[in-house]
C-alpha positions in Angstrom: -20.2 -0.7 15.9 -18.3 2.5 16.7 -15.0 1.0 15.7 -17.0 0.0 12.3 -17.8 3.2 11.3 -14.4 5.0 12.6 -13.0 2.7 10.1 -15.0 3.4 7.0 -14.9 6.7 8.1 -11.2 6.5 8.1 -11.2 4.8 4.8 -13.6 7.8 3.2 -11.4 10.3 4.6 -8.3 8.6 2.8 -9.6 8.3 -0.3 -10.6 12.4 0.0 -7.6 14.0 1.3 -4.6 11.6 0.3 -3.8 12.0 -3.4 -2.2 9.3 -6.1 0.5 12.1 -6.9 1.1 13.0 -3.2 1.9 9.4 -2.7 3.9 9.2 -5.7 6.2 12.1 -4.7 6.3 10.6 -1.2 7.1 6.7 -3.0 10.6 7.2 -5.5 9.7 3.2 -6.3 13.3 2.3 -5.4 12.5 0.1 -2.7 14.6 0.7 0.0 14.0 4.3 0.2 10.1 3.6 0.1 10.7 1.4 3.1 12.6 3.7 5.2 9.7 6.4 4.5 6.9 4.2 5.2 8.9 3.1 8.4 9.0 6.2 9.7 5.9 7.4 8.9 4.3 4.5 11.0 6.4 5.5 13.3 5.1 8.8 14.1 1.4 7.3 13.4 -0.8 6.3 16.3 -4.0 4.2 16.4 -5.3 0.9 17.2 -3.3 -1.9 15.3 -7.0 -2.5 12.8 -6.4 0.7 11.2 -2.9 -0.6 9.9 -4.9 -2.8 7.9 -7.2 -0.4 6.3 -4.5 2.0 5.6 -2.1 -0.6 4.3 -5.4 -1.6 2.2 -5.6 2.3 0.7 -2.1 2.5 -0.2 -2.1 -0.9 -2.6 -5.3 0.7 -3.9 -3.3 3.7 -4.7 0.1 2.3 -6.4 2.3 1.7 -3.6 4.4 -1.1 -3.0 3.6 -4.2 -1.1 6.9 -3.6 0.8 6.4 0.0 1.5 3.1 -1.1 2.8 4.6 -3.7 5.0 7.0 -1.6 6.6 4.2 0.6 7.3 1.8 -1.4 8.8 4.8 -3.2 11.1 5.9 0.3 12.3 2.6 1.4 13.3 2.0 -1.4 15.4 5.4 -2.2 17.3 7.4 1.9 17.3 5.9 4.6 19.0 7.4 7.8 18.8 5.0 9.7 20.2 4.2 7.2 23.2 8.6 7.7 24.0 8.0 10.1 27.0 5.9 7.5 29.0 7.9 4.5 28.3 10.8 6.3 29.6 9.3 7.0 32.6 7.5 3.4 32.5 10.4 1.5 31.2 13.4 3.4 31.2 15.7 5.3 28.5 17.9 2.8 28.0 15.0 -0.5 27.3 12.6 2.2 25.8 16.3 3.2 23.1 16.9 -0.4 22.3 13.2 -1.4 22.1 12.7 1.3 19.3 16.1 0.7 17.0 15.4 -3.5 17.0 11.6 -2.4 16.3 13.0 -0.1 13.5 15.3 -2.7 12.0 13.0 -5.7 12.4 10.0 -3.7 10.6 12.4 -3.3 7.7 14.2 -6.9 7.4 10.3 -8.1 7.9 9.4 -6.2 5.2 11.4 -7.4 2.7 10.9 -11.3 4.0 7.1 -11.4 4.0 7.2 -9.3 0.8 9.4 -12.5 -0.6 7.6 -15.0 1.2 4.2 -13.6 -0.7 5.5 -12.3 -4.0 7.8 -15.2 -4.5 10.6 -12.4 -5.2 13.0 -9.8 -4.1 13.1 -7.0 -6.3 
C-alpha cells in the first residue's frame, strides 16, 4: 500500500510541476536527439524499476515520443550514475566502465527496435 500511494503521489506530482512546454523544449522531435536526452536523463534518475512505468506513462500523456520514452525507461532501470562510486568499489572501474557504455548503447539500439517492433515503423 505504501508503494501505491508513492506512485500516485508520484504521478500527482508530475502532472503539477512538469510542464507540456518544458518537455517540448527538452524533446526537439528529431528522434535521435530525443533519445540521447531521455537516455541520459534516466541515467542520472534513481528509483525502483515501477516508477519507469509511471513516468514513461506521463510523458506519452504529454506529447513525447514512444522512443524517447523507451530510452528512458531502459536507462533508468539498467545505468546508474549516481550508484558509480559503489560499483567501483563493489565491482571494479574497469566492469563498472564497460557495464555502463554497453547499458548506454543497448538502451538506445533497444529503443529504436521495440519502438519498430510496436509501431510497425522507423521514423
Amino acid at each position: 500500500m505504501p508503494m501505491l500511494l508513492a506512485v500516485v503521489g508520484l504521478a500527482g506530482l508530475f502532472h503539477a510541476f512538469v510542464t507540456t512546454d518544458m518537455l517540448k523544449a527538452l524533446f526537439s522531435g528529431a528522434t535521435l536527439h530525443d533519445i540521447i536526452v531521455s537516455t541520459l536523463g534516466g541515467s542520472v534518475s534513481v528509483g525502483q524499476p515501477i516508477i519507469s512505468y509511471i513516468i514513461g506513462s506521463e510523458l506519452l500523456s504529454k506529447g513525447v515520443s514512444l522512443y524517447a520514452v523507451t530510452a528512458f525507461m531502459l536507462a533508468f532501470v539498467t545505468l546508474g550514475l549516481v550508484q558509480l562510486p559503489l560499483e567501483f568499489s563493489l565491482f571494479g572501474r574497469r566492469f563498472t566502465v564497460i557495464r555502463n557504455l554497453l547499458a548506454f548503447a543497448f538502451a538506445i539500439l533497444l529503443s529504436f527496435t521495440m519502438t519498430y517492433c510496436y509501431l510497425g515503423i522507423v521514423a
